[in-house]
C-alpha angles and dihedrals in degrees: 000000000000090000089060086050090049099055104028105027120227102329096212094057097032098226093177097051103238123168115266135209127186113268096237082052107064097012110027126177103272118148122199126298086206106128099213135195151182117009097000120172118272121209129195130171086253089067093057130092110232107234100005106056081221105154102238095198123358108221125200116201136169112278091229090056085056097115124183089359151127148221120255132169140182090287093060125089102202105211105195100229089195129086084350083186083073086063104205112168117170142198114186130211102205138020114281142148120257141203103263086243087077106072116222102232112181115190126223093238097212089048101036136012117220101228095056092046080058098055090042090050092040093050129111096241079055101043087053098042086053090046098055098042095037112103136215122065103226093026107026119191137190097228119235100235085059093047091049104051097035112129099253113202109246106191116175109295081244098064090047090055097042080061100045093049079058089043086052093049096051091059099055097053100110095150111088118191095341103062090090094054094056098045091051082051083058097042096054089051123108104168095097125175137191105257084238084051091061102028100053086186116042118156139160112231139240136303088242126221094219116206126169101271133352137138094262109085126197123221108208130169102268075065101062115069127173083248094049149282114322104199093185082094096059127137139197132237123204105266092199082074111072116242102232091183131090110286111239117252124199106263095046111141104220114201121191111243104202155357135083112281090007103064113108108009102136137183147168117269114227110191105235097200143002099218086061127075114215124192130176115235125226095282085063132076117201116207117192107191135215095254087200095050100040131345115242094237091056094046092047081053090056095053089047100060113103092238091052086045096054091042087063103050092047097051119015106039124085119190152093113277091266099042115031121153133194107245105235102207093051095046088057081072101054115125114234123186120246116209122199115283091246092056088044090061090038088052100044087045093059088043101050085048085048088050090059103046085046086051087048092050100048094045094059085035084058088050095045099053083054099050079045091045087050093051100045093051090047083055092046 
């Protein structure tokens, strides 16, 4: 959050001077017009990391068992009116129903990006301004009106952008200590390849039938973050309709192919079960390496890296600001840098140590926000 101080000022009081417009004016309450059905993803303030807007558990339920709910979709930023000291902001990465205590904001794109009205909402100057306004002494709430009509900070959409692309960044960052190191292995490497030189298959996937449950999987890009695969957003396509694709393998490395905010987040693909087929959809490209050449977690690394990001937005993505897409035929001829075989299995052993202490420390972070959420509430 200091970054967003840095560059905007405090955002209550406006220190920088920006021009303001009224939140229901460029982000409104307006929850989805998505007409769901069937399991549909069910979101309650319990599911929901404080500070961060990370999702704890992801639950499917029924449509018809959704009780005192509404509609959201990709476009909403849910903003949690009660207990605002508990400081829950959402984005979320596929359509669902929530509890009526998170606020559907949906930003006016040209006016106001989502992911810096979630900074702005999750922040400090925010979280205070909501606590001492919010009524109520056991169940305290922002009120709406004051929501509605507070100043929001409107800087130029590039300087937004030019902040969410570091948010983004931040986020990624899963390497520790150790991130430098591998990027100066990288960098004193001179042995470069073309991406189609080192992955003899890549492929994007199929345009999916989807239907409510099969065997056959789809991969799709609400499943690929910059910390893995989440296959909580999975989806099914009719199995009565042959896959004529490449069928995924565990060690993939699936690379989102378009849209803004989406494009280029990349993971390895574990396979979860063999009873099950999983395929990527057309949004999705599957890149099967070489393993005697580079080792997929070595070469997702690579594309994860801020420069390569910004590579391949520079040079390899058409498209408008909403709707970019990575050219399939051009990325093929990206240059990738191909350490020796001995640094590869160095670099994926710290990592995979790396992957478990990370695993370790979520997990107690996770348990620590709850003991947190339960005293607090005991305060309120």
């Amino acid at each position: 959050m200091s970054q967003f101080i840095e560059m905007f000022g405090n955002p209550v009081t406006n220190t920088k001077g920006w021009k303001t417009a009224k939140i229901k004016d460029v982000a409104p309450e307006m929850p989805s017009k998505e007409q769901l059905s069937g399991k549909i993803w069910l979101l309650n303030l319990d599911m929901i990391e404080s500070n961060t807007g990370r999702i704890i558990e992801k639950v499917y339920e029924d449509v018809e068992n959704a009780l005192s709910v509404q509609s959201f979709d990709e476009g909403n930023v849910l903003f949690s009116k009660l207990r605002p000291y508990l400081n829950k902001v959402v984005i979320p990465d596929e359509p669902g129903m929530a509890t009526t205590e998170l606020v559907p904001l949906r930003p006016e794109p040209s006016k106001l990006h989502k992911v810096f009205l979630s900074h702005l909402l999750r922040g400090n100057q925010f979280v205070n301004y909501a606590n001492d306004i919010a009524g109520g002494t056991k169940m305290p709430r922002m009120p709406l009106t004051e929501l509605r009509n507070f100043d929001c900070i409107l800087p130029p959409m590039d300087k937004q952008l030019e902040f969410v692309f570091i948010a983004e960044q931040v986020d990624k960052s899963k390497f520790g200590d150790f991130k430098s190191q591998f990027i100066e292995m990288y960098y004193n490497t001179h042995n470069k390849q073309t991406l189609e030189s080192v992955c003899p298959i890549m492929n994007k996937g199929i345009t999916p039938k989807y239907v409510e449950s099969s065997s056959v999987l789809v991969i799709n890009q609400a499943c690929i973050h910059w910390d893995g695969q989440r296959l909580g957003n999975i989806k099914y396509h009719n199995e009565e309709i042959p896959v004529r694709k490449r069928i995924l393998e565990s060690g993939d490395v699936l690379l989102n192919a378009t849209g803004n905010g989406t494009l280029g987040r990349c993971c390895v693909f574990i396979c979860p079960s063999d009873n099950n087929t999983y395929i990527n959809d057309g949004h999705v490209i599957a890149l099967s390496t070489d393993r005697a050449v580079i080792l997929p977690e070595v070469l997702n690394t690579y594309l994860s890296l801020n420069d390569t990001q910004a590579e391949i937005y520079r040079q390899y993505v058409t498209g408008s600001t909403n709707q970019v897409d990575i050219v399939f035929s051009d990325i093929k001829k990206m240059k990738v840098p191909v350490p020796s075989m001995d640094e590869q299995i160095l670099f994926v052993e710290v990592l995979t140590q790396a992957d478990k202490s990370k695993s370790v420390i979520q997990k107690a972070l996770v348990y620590l926000n709850d003991i947190q959420s339960d005293e607090l509430g005991k305060i309120a």
